[in-house]
C-alpha positions as CSV (number, residue, x, y, z in Angstrom):
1,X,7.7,-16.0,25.1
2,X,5.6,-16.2,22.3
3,X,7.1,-15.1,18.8
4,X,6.0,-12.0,16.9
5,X,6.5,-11.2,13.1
6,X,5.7,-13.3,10.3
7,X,6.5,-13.5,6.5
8,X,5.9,-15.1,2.9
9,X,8.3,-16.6,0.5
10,X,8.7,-16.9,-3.5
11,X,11.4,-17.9,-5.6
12,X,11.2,-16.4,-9.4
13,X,14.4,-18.0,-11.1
14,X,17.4,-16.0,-9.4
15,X,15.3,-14.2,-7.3
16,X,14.3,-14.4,-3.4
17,X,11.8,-12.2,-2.5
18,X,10.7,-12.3,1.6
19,X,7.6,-10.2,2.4
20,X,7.9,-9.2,6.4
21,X,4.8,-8.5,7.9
22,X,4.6,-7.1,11.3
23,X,7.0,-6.0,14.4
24,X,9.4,-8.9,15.3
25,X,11.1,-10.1,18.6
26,X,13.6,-12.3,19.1
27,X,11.8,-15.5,18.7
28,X,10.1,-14.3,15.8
29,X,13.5,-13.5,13.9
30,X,15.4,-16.4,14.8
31,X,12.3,-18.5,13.7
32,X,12.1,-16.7,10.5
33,X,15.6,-16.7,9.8
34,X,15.5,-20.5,9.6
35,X,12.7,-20.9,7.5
36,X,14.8,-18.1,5.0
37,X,17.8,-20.3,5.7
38,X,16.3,-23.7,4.6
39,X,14.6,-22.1,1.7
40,X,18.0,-21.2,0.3
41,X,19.5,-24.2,1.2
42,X,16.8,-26.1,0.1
43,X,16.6,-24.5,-3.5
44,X,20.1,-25.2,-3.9
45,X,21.5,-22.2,-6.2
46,X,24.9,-20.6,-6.4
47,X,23.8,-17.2,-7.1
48,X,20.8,-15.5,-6.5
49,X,19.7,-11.8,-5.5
50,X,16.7,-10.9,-2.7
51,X,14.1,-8.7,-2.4
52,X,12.8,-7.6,0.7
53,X,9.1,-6.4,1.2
54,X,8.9,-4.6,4.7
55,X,5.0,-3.9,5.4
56,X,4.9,-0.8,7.9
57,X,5.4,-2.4,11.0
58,X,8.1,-4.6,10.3
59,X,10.6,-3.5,13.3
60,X,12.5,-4.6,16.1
61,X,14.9,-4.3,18.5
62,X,18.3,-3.5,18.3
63,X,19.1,-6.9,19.4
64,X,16.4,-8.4,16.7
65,X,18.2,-6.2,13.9
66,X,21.8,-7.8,15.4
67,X,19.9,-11.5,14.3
68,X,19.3,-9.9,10.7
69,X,22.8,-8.2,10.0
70,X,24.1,-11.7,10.7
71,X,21.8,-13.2,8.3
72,X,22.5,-10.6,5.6
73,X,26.3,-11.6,5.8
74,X,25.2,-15.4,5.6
75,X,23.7,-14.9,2.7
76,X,26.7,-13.5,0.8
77,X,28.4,-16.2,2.2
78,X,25.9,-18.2,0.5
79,X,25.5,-17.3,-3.1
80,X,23.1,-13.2,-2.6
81,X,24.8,-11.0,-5.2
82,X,22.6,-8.1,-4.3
83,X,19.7,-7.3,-1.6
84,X,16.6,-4.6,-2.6
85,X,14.8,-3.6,0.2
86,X,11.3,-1.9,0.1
87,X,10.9,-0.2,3.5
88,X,7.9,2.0,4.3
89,X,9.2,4.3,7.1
90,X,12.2,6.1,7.5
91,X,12.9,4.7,10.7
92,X,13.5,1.4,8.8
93,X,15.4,3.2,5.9
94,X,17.3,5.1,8.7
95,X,18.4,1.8,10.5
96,X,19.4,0.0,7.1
97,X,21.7,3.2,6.1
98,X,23.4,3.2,9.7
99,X,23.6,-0.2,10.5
100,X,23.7,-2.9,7.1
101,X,27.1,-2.7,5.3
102,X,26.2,-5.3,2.9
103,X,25.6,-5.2,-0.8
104,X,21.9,-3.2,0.3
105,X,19.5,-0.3,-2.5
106,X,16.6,0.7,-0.4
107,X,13.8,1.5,-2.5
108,X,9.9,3.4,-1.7
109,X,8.3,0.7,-4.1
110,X,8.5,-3.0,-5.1
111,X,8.5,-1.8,-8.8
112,X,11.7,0.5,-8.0
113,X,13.1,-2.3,-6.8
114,X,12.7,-4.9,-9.3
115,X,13.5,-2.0,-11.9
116,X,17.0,-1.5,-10.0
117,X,18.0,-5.4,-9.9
118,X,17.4,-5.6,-13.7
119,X,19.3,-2.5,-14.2
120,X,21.6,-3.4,-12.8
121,X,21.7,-7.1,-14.1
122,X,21.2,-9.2,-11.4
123,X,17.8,-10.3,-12.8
């Protein structure tokens, strides 16, 4: 099967941020979540905090969502102090509430976002 959903990287000092761009299936998320894996790995920090830029589409299955709880805990495991997520629906704000018990703020806007991780002091 061919994979769906796609994203775009940057690091900024301490700060991951992932823009996710479209629906994603299982291929899609397991590809992605390797490329978000190596980019970690690969910048080779001890603590760092992510943003997350979900575009209106960005959904998936309940198994697909499974793939990205298990990434979430890896990356606690690995060094993510805090996680802002930007959704644009509130079927994606309803499945991060219900579902995501890690250190997760959902915000409407990118600037609410990176407003709460300074806040806060992560950045």
């Amino acid at each position: 099967m061919q994979s769906h959903g796609e994203i775009s990287l940057e690091w900024d000092g301490q700060l991951f941020t992932m823009y996710a761009y479209g629906p994603f299936n299982e291929e899609g998320v397991r590809e992605v979540i390797a490329s978000l894996k190596r980019a970690v790995l690969s910048e080779n920090i001890e603590s760092w905090v992510r943003l997350e830029v979900w575009d209106m589409d960005t959904l998936g299955s309940p198994l697909v969502f499974d793939y990205v709880k298990a990434y979430y805990l890896w990356c606690e495991e690995h060094g993510c102090r805090a996680t802002a997520v930007v959704v644009n629906n509130i079927i994606q704000r309803n499945i991060i509430e219900k579902d995501f018990l890690t250190n997760i703020r959902i915000f409407k806007s990118k600037r609410e976002a990176i407003d709460w991780l300074k806040d806060s002091g992560e950045i």
